[in-house]
KEKE-3310 file (N, C-alpha, C; in steps of 0.2 Angstrom, whole numbers, plus 5000, padded with zeros to 4 digits):
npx = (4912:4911:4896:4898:4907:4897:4887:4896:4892:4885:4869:4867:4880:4880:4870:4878:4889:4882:4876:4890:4894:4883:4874:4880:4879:4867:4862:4865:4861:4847:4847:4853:4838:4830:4833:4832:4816:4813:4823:4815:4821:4816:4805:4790:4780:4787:4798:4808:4805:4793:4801:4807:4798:4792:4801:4807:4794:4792:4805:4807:4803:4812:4825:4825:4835:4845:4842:4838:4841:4844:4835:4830:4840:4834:4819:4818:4814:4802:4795:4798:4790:4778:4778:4775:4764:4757:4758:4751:4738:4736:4736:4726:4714:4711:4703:4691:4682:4675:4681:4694:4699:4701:4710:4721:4726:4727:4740:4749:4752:4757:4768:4778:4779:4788:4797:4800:4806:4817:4815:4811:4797:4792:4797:4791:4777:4776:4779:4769:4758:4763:4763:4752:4743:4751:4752:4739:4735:4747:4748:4757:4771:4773:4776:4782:4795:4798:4797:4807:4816:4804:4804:4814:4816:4807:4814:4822:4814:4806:4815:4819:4809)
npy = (4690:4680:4682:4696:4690:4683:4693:4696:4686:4673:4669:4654:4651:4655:4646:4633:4636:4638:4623:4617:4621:4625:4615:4604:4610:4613:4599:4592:4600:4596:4582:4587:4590:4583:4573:4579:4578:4564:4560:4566:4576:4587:4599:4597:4609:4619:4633:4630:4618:4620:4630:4618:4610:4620:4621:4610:4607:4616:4613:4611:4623:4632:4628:4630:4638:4628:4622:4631:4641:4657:4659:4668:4673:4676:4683:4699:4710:4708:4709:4722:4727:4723:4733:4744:4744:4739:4753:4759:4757:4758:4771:4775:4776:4787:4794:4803:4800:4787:4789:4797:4788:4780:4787:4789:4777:4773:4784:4779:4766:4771:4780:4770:4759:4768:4769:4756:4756:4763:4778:4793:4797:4811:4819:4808:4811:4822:4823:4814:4824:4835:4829:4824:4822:4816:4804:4799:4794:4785:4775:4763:4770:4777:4770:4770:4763:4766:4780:4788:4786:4789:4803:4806:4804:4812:4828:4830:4834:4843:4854:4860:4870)
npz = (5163:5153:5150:5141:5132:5126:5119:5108:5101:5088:5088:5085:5089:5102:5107:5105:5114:5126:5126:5130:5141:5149:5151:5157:5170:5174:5171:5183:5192:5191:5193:5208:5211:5208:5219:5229:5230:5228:5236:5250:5257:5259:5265:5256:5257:5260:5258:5251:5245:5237:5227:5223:5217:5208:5199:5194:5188:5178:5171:5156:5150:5156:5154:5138:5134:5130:5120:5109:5098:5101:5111:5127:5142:5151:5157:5157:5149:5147:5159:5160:5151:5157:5169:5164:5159:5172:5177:5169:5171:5183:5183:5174:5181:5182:5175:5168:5159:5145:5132:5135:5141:5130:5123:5130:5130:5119:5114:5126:5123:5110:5112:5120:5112:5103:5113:5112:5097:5096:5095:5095:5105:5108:5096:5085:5086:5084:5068:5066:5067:5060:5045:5044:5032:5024:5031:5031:5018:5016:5030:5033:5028:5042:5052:5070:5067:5054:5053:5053:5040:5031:5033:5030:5015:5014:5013:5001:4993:4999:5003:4991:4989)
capx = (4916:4906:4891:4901:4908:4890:4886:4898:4891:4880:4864:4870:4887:4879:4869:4882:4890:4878:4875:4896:4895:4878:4870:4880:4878:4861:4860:4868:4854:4841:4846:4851:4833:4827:4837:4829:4813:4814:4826:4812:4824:4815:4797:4785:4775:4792:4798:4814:4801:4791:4805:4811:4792:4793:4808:4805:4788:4794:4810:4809:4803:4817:4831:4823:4840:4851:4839:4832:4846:4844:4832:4833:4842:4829:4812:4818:4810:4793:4796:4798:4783:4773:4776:4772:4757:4756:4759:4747:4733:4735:4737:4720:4710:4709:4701:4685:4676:4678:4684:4699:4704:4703:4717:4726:4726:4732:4746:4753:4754:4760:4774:4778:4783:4793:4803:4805:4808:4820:4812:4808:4791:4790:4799:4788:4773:4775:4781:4764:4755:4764:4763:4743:4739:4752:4749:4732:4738:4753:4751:4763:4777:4774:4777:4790:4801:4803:4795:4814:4815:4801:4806:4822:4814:4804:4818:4826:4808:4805:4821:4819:4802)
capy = (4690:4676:4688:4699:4687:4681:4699:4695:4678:4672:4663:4647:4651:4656:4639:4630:4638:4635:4615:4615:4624:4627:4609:4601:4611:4611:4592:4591:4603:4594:4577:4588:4596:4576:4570:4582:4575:4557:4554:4568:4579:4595:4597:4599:4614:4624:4637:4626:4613:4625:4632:4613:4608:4624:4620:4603:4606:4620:4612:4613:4630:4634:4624:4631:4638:4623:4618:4635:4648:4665:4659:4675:4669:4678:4687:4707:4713:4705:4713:4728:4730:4724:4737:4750:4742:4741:4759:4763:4754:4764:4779:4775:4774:4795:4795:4806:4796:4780:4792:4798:4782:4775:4792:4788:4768:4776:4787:4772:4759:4773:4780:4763:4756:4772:4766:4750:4754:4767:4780:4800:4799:4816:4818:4804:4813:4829:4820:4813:4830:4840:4825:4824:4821:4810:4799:4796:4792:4780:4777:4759:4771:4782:4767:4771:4760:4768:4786:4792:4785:4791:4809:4809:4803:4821:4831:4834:4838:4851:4857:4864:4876)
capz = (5157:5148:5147:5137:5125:5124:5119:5103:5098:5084:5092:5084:5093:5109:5109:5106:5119:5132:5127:5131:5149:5155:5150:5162:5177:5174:5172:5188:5195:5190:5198:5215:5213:5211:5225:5235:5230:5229:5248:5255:5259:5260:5266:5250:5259:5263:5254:5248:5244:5233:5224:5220:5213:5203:5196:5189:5184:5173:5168:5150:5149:5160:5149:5133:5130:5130:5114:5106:5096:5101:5116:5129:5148:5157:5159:5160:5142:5147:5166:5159:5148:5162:5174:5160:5157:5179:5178:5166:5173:5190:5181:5171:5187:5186:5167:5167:5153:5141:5126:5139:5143:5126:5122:5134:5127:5112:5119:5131:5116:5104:5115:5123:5104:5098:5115:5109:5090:5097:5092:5101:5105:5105:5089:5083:5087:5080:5064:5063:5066:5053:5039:5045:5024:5019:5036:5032:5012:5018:5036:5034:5030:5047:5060:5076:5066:5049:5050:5050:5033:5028:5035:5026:5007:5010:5013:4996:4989:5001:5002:4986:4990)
cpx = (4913:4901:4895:4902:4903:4886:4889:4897:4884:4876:4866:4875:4887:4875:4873:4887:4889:4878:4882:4894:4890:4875:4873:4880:4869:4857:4860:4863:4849:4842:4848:4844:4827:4829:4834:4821:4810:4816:4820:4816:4822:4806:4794:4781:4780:4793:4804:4808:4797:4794:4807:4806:4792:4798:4808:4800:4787:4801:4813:4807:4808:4825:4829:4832:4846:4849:4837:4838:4841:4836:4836:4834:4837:4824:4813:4813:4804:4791:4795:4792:4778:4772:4775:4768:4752:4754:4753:4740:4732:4733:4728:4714:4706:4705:4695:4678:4680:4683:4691:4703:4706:4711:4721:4728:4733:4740:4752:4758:4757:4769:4777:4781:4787:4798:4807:4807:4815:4820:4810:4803:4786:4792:4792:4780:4771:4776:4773:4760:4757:4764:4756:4741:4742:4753:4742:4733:4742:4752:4757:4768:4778:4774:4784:4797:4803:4800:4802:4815:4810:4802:4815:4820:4810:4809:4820:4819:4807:4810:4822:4811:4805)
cpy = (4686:4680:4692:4697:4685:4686:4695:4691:4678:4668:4659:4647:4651:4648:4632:4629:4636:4626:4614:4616:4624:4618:4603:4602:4612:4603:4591:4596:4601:4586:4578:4588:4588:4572:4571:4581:4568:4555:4560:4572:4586:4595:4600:4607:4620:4627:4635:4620:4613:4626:4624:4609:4610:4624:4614:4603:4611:4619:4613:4617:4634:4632:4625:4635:4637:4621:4621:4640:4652:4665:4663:4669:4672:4685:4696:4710:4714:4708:4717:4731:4729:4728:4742:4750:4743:4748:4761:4762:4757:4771:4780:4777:4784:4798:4795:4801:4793:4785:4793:4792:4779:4781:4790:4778:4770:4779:4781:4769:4764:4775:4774:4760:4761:4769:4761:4750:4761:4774:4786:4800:4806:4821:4814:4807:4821:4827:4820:4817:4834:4838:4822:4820:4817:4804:4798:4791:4788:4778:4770:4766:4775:4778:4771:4770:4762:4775:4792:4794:4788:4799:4811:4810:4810:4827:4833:4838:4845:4855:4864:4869:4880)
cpz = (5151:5145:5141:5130:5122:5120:5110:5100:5093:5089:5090:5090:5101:5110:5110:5112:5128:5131:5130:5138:5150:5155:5155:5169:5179:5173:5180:5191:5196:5195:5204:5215:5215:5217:5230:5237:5233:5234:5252:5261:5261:5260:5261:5251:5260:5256:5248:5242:5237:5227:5218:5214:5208:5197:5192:5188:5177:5171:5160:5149:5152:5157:5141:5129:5130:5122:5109:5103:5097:5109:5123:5138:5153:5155:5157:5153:5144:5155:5165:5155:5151:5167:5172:5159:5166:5178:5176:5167:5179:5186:5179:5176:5188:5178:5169:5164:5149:5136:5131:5139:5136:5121:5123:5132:5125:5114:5120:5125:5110:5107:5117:5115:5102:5104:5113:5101:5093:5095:5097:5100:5107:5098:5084:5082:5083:5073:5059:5062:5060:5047:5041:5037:5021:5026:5033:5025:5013:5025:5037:5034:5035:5054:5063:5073:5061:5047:5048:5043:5029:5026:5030:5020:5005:5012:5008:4993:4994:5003:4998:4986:4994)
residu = (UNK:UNK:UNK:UNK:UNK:UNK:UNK:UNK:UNK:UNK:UNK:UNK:UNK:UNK:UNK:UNK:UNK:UNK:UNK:UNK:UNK:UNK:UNK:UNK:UNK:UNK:UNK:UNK:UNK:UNK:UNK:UNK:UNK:UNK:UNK:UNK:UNK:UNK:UNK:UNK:UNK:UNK:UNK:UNK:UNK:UNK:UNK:UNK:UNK:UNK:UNK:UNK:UNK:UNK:UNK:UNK:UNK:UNK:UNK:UNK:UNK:UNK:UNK:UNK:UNK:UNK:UNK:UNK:UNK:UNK:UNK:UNK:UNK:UNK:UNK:UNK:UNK:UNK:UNK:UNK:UNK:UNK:UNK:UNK:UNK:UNK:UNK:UNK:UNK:UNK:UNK:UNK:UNK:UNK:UNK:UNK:UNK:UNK:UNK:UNK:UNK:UNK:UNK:UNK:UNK:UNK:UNK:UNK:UNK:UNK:UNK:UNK:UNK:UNK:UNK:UNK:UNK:UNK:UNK:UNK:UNK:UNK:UNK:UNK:UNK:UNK:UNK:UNK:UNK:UNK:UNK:UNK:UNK:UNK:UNK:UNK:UNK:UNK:UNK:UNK:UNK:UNK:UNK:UNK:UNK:UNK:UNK:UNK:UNK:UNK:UNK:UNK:UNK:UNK:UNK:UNK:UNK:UNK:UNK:UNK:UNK)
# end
C-alpha cells in the first residue's frame, strides 16, 4: 500500500516520506549490522559475514534515498538494460563480418531507445525510411522521442496533395 501512495508523490514528498519511516529502520539496521561486527558475532568469511561487510561498506550508496529526491529504491532499470546488452553480446557471437556486427550495434541501440522513449520500433523505423530526405536535413527532429511530433507537423501538408 505504501508503494502505491509512493507512486502518487512528489520526489520532495516521497523523501520526505522516507527520512520519516525508512531512516529509522534503517538506523536501526546499521547498528545491528555493527553489532554483528564489533561483538564478532558472525564469521567474516561466511555468507552472513559477507553480506554484513557488503552492507557497511556500501552504506551510503545504499541510503542514497533517505538524502537524494527522486533517488530510485532499487537497481531494476539498470538490470534490465544489462541483460539486453547480455543478450545481445551472445547474439553478436554469430556476426559473419565487422560491418554485420556494427549493423547489428545500430539496430540493438536504435530499437532498445524507441523502447525506452516508448516509441514502436517498427513504426519508428519505417518512419525513418519513408522520410529518408528530411532525416538527413533535420535528423534532431527524428529521435524515438519526438519523431511522432514531427510525423504529425507533416500531416496537414501532405494531406493536402
Amino acid at each position: 500500500m505504501l508503494l502505491l501512495a509512493e507512486q502518487a508523490m512528489t520526489s520532495d514528498q516521497r523523501l520526505k516520506l522516507h527520512q520519516t519511516e525508512s531512516a529509522p529502520l534503517m538506523d536501526e539496521k546499521k547498528r545491528w549490522l555493527g553489532k554483528q561486527v564489533d561483538e564478532k558475532l558472525c564469521e567474516p568469511n561466511s555468507d552472513l559475514g559477507v553480506a554484513v561487510a557488503y552492507m557497511l561498506n556500501h552504506w551510503e550508496p545504499l541510503t542514497l534515498f533517505l538524502r537524494l529526491p527522486g533517488a530510485p529504491l532499487d537497481s531494476t532499470i539498470v538490470e534490465r538494460a544489462l541483460k539486453k546488452a547480455i543478450l545481445h553480446r551472445r547474439n553478436s557471437l554469430f556476426y559473419k563480418t565487422q560491418r554485420g556486427a556494427r549493423v547489428g550495434d545500430l539496430f540493438m541501440s536504435l530499437i532498445y531507445t524507441c523502447q525506452l522513449s516508448n516509441a514502436n520500433p517498427f513504426d519508428y523505423l519505417t518512419a525513418l525510411h519513408r522520410n529518408a530526405d528530411r532525416l538527413a536535413r533535420e535528423p534532431a527532429q527524428w529521435m524515438p522521442w519526438n519523431y511522432s511530433e514531427t510525423l504529425a507537423s507533416l500531416m496537414p501538408a501532405s494531406a493536402g496533395n
